[in-house]
FINU-327458 format. One record per residue (C-alpha): x, y, z; residue number from 1; residue in three letters. Coordinates in nm, 4 decimals, padded with zeros to 6 digits, always signed. Layout:
// FINU-327458
(pt (X; Y; Z); NUM; ALA);
...
This chain:
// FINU-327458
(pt (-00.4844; +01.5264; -01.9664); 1; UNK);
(pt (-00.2468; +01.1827; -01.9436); 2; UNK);
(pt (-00.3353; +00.9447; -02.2668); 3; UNK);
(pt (-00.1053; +00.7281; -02.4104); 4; UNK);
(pt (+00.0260; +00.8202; -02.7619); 5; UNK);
(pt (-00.2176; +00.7026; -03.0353); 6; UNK);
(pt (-00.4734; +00.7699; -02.7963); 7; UNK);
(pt (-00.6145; +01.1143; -02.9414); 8; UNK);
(pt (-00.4559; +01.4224; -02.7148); 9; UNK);
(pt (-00.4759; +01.6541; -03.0055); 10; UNK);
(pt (-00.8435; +01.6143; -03.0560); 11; UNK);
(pt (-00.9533; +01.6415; -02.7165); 12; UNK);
(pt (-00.7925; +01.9885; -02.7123); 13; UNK);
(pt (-00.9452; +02.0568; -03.0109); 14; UNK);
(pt (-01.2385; +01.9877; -02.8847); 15; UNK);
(pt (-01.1671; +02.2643; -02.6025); 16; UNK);
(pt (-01.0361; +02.5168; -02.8288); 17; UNK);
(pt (-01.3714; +02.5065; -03.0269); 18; UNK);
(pt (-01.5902; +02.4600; -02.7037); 19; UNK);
(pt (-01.3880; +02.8094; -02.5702); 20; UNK);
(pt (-01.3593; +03.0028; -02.8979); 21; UNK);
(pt (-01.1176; +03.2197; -02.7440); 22; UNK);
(pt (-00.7676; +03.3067; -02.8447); 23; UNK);
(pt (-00.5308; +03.0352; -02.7920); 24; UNK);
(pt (-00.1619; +02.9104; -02.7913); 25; UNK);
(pt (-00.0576; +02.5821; -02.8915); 26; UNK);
(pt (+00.3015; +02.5130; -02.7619); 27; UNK);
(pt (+00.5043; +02.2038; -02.9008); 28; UNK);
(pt (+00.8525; +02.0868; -02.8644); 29; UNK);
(pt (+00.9146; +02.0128; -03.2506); 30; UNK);
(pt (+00.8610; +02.2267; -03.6030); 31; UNK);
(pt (+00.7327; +01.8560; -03.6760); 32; UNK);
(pt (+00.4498; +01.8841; -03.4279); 33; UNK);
(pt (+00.3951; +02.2074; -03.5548); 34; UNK);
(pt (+00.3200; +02.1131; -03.8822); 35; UNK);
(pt (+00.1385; +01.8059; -03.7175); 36; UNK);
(pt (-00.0977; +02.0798; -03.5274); 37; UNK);
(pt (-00.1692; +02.3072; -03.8392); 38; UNK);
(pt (-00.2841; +02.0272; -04.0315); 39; UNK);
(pt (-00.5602; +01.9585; -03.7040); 40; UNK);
(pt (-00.6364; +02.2993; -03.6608); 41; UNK);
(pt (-00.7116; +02.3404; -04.0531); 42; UNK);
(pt (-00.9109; +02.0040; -04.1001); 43; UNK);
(pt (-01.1254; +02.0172; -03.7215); 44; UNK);
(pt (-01.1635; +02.3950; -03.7094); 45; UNK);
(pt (-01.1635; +02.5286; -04.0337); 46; UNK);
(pt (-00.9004; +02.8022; -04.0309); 47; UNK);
(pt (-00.5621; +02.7955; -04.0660); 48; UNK);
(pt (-00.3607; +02.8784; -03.7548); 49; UNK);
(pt (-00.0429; +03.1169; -03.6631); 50; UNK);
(pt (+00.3065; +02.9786; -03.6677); 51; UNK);
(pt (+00.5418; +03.0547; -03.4020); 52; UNK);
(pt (+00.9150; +02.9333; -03.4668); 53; UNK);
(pt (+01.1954; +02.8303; -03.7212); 54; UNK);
(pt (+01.1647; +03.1661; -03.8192); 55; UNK);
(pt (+00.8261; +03.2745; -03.8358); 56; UNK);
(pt (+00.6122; +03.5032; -03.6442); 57; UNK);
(pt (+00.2189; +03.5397; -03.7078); 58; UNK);
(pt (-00.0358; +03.5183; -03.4632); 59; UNK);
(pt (-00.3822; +03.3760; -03.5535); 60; UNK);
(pt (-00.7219; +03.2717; -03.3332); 61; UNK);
(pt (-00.5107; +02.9859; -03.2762); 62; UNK);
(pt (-00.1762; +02.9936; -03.2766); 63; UNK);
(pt (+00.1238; +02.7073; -03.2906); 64; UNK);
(pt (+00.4294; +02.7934; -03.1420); 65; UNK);
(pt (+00.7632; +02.5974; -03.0145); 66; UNK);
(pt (+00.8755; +02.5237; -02.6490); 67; UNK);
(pt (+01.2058; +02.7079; -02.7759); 68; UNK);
(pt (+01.0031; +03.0546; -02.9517); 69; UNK);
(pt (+00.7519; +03.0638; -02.6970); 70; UNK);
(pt (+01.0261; +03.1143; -02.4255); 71; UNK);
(pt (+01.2081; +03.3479; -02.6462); 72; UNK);
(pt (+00.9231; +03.5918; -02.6717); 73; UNK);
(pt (+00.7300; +03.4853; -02.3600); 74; UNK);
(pt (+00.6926; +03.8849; -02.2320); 75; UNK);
(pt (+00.5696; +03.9321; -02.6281); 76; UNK);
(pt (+00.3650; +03.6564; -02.6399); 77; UNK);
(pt (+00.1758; +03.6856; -02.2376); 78; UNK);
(pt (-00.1061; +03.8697; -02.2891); 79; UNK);
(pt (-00.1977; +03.7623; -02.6155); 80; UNK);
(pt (-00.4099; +03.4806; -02.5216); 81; UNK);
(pt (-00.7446; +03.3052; -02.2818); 82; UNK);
(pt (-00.6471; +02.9886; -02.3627); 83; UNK);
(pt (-00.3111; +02.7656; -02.3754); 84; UNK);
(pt (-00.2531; +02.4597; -02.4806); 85; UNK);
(pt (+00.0723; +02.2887; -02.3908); 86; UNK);
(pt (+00.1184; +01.9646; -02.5968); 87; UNK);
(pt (+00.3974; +01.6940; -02.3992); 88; UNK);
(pt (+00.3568; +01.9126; -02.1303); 89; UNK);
(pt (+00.6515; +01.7200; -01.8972); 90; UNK);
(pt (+00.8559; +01.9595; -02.1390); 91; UNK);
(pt (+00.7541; +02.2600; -01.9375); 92; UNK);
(pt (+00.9045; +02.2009; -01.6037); 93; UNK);
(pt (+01.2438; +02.2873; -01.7840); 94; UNK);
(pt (+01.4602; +02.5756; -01.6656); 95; UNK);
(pt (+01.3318; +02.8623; -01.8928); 96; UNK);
(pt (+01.0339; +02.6794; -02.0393); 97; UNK);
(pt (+00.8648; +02.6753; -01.7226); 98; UNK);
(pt (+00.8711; +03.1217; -01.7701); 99; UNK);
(pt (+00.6111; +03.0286; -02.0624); 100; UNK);
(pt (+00.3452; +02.9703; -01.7942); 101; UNK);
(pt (+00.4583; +03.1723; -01.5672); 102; UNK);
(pt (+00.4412; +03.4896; -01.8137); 103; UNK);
(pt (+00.1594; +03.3973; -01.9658); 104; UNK);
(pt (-00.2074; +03.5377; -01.8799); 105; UNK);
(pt (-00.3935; +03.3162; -02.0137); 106; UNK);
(pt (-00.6673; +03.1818; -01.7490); 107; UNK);
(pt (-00.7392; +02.8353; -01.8982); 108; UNK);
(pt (-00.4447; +02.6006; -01.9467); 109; UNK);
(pt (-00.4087; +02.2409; -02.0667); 110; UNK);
(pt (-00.1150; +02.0405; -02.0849); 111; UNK);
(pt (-00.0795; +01.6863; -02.2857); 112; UNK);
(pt (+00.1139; +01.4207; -02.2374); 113; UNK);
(pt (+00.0793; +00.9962; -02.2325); 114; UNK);
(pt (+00.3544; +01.0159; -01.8924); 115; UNK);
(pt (+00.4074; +01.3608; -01.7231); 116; UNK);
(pt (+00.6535; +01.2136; -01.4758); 117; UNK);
(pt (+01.0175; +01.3235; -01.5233); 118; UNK);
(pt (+01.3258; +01.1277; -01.3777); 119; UNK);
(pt (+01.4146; +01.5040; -01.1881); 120; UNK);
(pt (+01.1213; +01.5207; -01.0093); 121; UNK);
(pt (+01.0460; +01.8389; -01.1758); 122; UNK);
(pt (+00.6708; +01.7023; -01.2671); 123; UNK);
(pt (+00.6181; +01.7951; -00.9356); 124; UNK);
(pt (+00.5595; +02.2060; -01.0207); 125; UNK);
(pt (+00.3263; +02.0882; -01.2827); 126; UNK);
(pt (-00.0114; +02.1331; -01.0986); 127; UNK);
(pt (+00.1265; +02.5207; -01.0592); 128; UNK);
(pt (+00.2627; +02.5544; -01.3748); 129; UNK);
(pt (-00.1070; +02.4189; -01.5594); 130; UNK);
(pt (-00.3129; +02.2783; -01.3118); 131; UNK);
(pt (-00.3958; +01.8954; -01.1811); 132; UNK);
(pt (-00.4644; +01.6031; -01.3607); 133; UNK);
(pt (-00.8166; +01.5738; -01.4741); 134; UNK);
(pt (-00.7808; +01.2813; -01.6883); 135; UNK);
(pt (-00.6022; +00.9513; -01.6938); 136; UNK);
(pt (-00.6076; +00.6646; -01.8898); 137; UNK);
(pt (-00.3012; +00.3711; -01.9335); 138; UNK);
(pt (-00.2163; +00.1635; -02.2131); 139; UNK);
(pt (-00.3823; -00.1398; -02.0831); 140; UNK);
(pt (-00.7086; +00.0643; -02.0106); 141; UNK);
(pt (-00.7238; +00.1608; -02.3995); 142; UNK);
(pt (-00.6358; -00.1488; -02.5786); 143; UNK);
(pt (-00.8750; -00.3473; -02.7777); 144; UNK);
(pt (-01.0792; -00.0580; -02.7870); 145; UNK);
(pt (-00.8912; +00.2788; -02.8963); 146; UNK);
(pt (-00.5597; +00.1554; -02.9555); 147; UNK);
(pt (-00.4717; -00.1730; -03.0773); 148; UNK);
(pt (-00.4210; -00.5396; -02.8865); 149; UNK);
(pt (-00.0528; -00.5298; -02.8241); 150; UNK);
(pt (+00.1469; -00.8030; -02.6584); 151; UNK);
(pt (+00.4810; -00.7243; -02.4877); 152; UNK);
(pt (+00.7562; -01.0117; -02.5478); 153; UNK);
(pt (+01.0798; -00.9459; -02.3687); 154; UNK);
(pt (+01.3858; -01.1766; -02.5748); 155; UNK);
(pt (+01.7030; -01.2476; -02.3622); 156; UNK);
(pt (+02.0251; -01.1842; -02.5355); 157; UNK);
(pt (+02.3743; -01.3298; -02.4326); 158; UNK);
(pt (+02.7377; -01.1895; -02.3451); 159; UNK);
(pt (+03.0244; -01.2810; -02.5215); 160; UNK);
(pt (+03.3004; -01.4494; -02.3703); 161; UNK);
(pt (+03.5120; -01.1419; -02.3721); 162; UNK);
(pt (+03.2036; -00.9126; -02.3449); 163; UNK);
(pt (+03.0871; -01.1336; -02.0056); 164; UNK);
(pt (+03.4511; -01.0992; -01.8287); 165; UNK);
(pt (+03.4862; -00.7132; -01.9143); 166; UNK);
(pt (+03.0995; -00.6551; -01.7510); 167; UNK);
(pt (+03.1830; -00.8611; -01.4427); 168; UNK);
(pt (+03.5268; -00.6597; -01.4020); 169; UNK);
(pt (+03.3622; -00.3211; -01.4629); 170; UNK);
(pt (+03.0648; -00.3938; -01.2305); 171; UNK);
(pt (+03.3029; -00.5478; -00.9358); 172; UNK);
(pt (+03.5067; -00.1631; -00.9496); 173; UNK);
(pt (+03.1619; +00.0079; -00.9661); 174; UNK);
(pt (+02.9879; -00.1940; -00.6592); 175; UNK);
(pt (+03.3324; -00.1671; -00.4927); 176; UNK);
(pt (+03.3316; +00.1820; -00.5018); 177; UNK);
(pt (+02.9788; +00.2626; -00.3724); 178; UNK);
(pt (+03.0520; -00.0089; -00.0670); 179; UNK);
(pt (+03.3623; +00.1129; +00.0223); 180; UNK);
(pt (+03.1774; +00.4813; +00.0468); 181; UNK);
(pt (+02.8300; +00.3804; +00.1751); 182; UNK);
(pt (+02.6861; +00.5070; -00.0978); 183; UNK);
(pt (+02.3706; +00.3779; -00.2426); 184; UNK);
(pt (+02.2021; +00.4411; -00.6081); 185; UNK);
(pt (+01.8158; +00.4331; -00.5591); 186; UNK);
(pt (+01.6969; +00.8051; -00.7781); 187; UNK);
(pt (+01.8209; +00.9691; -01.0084); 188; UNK);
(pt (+01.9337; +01.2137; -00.7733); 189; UNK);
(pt (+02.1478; +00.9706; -00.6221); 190; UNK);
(pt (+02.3583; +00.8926; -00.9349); 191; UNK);
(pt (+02.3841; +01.3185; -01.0004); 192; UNK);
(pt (+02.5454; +01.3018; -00.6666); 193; UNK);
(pt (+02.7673; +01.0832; -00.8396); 194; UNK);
(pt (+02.8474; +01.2365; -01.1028); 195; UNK);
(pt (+02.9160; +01.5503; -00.9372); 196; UNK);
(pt (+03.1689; +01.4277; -00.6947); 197; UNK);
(pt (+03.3529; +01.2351; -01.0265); 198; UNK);
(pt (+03.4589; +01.6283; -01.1179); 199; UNK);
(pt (+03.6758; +01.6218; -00.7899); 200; UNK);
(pt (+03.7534; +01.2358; -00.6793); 201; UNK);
(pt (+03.9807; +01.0186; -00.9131); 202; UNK);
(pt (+03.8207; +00.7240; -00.7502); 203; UNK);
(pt (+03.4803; +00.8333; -00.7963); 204; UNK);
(pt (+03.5432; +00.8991; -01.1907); 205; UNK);
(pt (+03.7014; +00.5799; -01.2376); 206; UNK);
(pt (+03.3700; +00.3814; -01.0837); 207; UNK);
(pt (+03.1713; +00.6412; -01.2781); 208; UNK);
(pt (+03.3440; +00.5124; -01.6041); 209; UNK);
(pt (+03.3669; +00.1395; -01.4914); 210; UNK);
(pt (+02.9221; +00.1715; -01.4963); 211; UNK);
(pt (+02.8986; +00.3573; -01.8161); 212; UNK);
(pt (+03.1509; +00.1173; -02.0029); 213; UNK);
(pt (+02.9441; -00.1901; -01.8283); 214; UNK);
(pt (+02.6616; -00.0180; -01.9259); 215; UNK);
(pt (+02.7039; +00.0063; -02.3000); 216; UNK);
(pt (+02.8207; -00.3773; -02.3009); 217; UNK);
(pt (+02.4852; -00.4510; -02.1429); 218; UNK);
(pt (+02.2786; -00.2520; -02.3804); 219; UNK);
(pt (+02.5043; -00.3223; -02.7173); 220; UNK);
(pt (+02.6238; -00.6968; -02.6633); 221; UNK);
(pt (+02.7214; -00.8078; -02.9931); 222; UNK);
(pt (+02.4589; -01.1512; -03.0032); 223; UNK);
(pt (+02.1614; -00.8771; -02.9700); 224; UNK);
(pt (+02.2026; -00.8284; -03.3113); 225; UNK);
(pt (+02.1667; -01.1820; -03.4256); 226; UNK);
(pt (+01.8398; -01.1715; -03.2250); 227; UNK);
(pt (+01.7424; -00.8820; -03.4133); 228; UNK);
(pt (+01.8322; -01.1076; -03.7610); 229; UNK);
(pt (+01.5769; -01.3469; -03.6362); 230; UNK);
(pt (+01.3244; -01.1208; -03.5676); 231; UNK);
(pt (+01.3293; -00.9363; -03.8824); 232; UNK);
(pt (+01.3088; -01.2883; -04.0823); 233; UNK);
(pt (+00.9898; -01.4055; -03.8797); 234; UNK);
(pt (+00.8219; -01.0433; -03.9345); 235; UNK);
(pt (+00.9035; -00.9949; -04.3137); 236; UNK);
(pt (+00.6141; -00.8957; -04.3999); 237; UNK);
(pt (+00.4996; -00.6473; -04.1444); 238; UNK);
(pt (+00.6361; -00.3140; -04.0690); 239; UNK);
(pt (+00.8739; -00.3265; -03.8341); 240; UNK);
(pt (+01.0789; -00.0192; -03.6232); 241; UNK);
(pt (+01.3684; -00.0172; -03.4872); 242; UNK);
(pt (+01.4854; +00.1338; -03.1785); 243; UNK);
(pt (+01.8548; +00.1484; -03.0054); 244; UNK);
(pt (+01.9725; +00.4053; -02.7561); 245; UNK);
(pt (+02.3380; +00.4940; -02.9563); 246; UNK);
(pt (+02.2798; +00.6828; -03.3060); 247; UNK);
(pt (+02.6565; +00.4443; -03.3712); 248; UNK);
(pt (+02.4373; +00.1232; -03.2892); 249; UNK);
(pt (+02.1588; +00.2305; -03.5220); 250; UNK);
(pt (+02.4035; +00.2972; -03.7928); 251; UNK);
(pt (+02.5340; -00.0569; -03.7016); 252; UNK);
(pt (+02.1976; -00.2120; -03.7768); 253; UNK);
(pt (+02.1189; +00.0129; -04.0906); 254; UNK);
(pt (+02.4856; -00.1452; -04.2554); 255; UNK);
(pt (+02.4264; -00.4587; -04.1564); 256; UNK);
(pt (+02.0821; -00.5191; -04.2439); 257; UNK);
(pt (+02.0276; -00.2666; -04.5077); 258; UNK);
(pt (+01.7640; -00.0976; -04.3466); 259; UNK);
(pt (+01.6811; +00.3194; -04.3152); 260; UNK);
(pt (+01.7802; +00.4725; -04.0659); 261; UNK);
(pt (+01.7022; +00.7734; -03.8884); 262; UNK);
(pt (+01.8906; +01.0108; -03.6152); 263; UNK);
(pt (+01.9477; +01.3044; -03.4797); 264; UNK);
(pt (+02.2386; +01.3795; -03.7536); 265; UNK);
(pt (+01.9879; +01.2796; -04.0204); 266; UNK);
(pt (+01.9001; +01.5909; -04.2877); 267; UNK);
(pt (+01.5805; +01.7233; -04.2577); 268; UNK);
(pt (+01.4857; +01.6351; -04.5735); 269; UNK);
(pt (+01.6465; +01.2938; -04.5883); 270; UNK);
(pt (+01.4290; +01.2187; -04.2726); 271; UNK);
(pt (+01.1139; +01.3398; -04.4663); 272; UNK);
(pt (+01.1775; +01.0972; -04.7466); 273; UNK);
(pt (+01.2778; +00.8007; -04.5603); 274; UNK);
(pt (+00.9416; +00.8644; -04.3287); 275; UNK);
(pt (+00.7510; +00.8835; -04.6450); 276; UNK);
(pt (+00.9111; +00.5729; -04.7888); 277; UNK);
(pt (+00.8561; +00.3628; -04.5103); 278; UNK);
(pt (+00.4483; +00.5565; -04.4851); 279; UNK);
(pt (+00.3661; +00.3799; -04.8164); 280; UNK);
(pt (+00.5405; +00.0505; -04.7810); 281; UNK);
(pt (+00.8102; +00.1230; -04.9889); 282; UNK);
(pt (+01.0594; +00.0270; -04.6950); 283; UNK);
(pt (+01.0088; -00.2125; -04.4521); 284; UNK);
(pt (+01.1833; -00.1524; -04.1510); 285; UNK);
(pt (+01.3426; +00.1346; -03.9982); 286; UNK);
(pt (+01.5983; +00.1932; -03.7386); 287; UNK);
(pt (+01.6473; +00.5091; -03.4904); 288; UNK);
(pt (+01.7432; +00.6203; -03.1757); 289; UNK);
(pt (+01.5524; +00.8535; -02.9928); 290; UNK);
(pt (+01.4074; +01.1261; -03.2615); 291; UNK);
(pt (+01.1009; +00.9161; -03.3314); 292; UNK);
(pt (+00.9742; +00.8903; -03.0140); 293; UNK);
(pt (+00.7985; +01.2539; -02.9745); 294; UNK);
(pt (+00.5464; +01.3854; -03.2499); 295; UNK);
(pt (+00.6252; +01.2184; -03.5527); 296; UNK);
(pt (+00.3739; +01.0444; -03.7027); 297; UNK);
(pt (+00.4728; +00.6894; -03.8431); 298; UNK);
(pt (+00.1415; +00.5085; -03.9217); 299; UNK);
(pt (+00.0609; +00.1405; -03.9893); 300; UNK);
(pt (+00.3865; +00.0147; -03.7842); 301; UNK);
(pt (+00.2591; -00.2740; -03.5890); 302; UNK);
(pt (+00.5948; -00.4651; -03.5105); 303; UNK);
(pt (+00.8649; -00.2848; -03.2286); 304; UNK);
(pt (+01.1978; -00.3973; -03.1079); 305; UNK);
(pt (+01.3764; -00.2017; -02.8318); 306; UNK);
(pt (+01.7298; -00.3179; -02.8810); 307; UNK);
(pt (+01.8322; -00.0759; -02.5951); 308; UNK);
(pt (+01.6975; +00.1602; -02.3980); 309; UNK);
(pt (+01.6469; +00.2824; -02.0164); 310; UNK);
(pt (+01.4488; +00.2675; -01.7554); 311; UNK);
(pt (+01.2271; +00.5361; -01.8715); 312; UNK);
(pt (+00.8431; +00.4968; -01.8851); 313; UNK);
(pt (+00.8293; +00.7628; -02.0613); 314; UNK);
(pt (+01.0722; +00.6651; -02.3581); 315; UNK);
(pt (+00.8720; +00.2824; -02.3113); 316; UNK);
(pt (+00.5194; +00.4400; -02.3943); 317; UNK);
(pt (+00.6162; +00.6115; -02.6837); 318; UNK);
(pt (+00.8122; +00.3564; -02.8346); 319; UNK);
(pt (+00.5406; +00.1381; -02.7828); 320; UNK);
(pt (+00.2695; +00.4163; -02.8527); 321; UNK);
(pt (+00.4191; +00.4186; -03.2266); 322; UNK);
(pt (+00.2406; +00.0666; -03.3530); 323; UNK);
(pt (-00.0938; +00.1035; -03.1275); 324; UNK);
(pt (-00.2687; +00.2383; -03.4169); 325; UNK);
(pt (-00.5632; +00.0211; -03.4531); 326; UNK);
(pt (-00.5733; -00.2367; -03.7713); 327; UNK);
(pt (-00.7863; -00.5152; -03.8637); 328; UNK);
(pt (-00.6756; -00.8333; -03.7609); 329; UNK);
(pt (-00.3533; -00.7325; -03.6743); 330; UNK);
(pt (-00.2209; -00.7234; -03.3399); 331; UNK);
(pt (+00.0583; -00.5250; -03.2315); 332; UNK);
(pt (+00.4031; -00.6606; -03.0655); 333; UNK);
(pt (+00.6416; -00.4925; -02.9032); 334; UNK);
(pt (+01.0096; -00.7119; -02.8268); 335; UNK);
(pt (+01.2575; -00.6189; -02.6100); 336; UNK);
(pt (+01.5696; -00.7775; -02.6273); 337; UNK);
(pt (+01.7410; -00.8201; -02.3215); 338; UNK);
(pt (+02.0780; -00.9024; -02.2074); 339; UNK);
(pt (+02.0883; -01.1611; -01.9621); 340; UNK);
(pt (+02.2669; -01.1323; -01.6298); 341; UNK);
(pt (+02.2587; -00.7738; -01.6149); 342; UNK);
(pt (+02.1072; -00.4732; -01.4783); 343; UNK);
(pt (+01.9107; -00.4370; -01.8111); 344; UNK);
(pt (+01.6575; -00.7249; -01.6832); 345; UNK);
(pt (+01.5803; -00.4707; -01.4195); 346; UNK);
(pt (+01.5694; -00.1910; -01.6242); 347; UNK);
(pt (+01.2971; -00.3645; -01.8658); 348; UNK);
(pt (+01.0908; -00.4268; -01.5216); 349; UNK);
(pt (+01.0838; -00.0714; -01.4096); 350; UNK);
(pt (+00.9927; +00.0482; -01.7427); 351; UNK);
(pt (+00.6953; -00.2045; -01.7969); 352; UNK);
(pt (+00.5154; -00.0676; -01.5057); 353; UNK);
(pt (+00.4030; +00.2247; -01.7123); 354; UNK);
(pt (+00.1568; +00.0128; -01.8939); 355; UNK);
(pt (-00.0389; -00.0739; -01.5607); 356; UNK);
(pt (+00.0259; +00.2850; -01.4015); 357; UNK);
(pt (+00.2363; +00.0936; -01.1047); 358; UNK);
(pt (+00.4546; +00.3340; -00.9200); 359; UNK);
């Protein structure tokens, strides 16, 4: 089943989990989601269900377990249930993860997910892993009617002086490089190729390093943030999020402009509070990187700005997935802010596709 976030996943397997009545597995990649799922379970189906991970280990009817616990104690765990449920199911083409399914004897399956494609191809085992799609509905499909009227508003950025000669000399040693070779950069594959021949060619290392330093101008010129000043004046009264690629850049943005922020490196329980703070109002805007983009629930945001980012749909319709809750008279807006004159304009391009389903 392919929904985009917002759009109600969890209650359509819900809905299956009742319909069966048989014993079932809930997998999820975060203790978040976990507690995300009991809370369902308890308030749709009456019971409360089994927890499976950080550190606990009781089965139920219905039972929520992690990606990481469920692979753990896959032989333990394969027999146990008729029915599995595999929320953000693109998780489970992994290397180990994938031995969930594969262990498991369960003879109905469901995965969830608002993209299932993955930039390693590995989406492709999927349909042996769970089974086909069934069910598909994009962003533009669902607007106006289960999630909210967005609008998508890309904002061009410029280089520095300094910042415009350094890109143009790190791109020229790049491009150089791949002519001079006959190599050419159209998959992901291509630029693991790359990568892996950096390990053993000087040359190939240095145009490896010239494209990541080129990249990170690109994605953190310094006049994006005075863009992002702008933004935050005209939206002062909405609730805005925040999202850059670097956990440095978002601590960048959080000095600067006083605002949360949230990471990867952020306590547990610091996270909790900011998330409740900015829940009831209490804060305004938040910045983060990429930790609020899978299962965490951040209601009544209905202004987005991708400061950086890749080409990812998937990364794209979550970020944008986190303001389509539906309000009254409010219509959501998601900015991207650009830099112009490099490979970012592209990048914003590929990524937009995903609200039309465009391959």
């Amino acid at each position: 089943v392919v929904l985009p976030t917002g759009a109600g996943k969890t209650l359509v397997a819900i809905a299956a989990i009742a319909k069966l009545a048989r014993p079932t597995l809930v997998v999820v990649p975060t203790l978040e989601l976990m507690d995300q799922w009991e809370e369902s379970v308890k308030k749709h189906l009456g019971i409360s269900p089994g927890r499976y991970g950080g550190g606990e280990k009781n089965i139920g009817c219905v039972t929520v377990a992690t990606y990481d616990s469920a692979y753990i104690n896959a032989e333990q765990l394969g027999d146990k249930f008729e029915l599995v449920v595999f929320d953000e199911v693109h998780h489970l083409p992994s290397p180990g993860y994938r031995q969930i399914a594969e262990l498991c004897a369960a003879p109905w399956r469901m995965g969830l997910t608002a993209t299932p494609e993955r930039e390693d191809g590995l989406h492709e085992i999927l349909p042996y892993l769970v089974g086909p799609v069934v069910y598909r509905r994009y962003v533009r499909e669902l607007a106006g009617k289960w999630l909210a009227e967005f609008d998508v508003v890309r904002v061009y950025a410029l280089m520095s002086e300094s910042e415009r000669e350094e890109y143009a000399k790190l791109t020229k040693v790049y491009k150089s490089f791949l002519r001079k070779r006959g190599l050419r950069m159209r998959s992901p594959r291509d630029f693991e190729k790359l990568a892996a021949l950096s390990v053993r060619d000087a040359e190939a290392r240095e145009a490896l390093l010239a494209w990541y330093r080129a990249r990170r101008i690109a994605l953190h010129a310094s006049m994006k943030l005075d863009v992002l000043k702008d933004l935050l004046a005209k939206h002062r009264g909405d609730k805005v999020l925040i999202f850059a690629e670097h956990s440095d850049v978002v601590r960048a943005i959080s000095s600067r402009f006083l605002i949360p922020e949230v990471t990867y490196k952020t306590p547990e329980e610091e996270r909790r509070a900011v998330l409740a703070a900015f829940r009831e109002g209490r804060v305004r805007a938040l910045a983060t990187s990429r930790v609020l983009e899978e299962g965490v629930d951040v209601p009544d945001a209905n202004v987005a700005v991708i400061l950086s980012g890749t080409g990812s749909r998937r990364e794209f319709v979550q970020r944008l997935g986190r303001i389509l809750r539906p309000q009254e008279g409010k219509r959501a807006l998601l900015y991207e802010v650009v830099t112009s004159g490099t490979r970012e304009v592209g990048i914003s391009r590929k990524r937009r596709k995903a609200l039309e389903g465009e391959s």
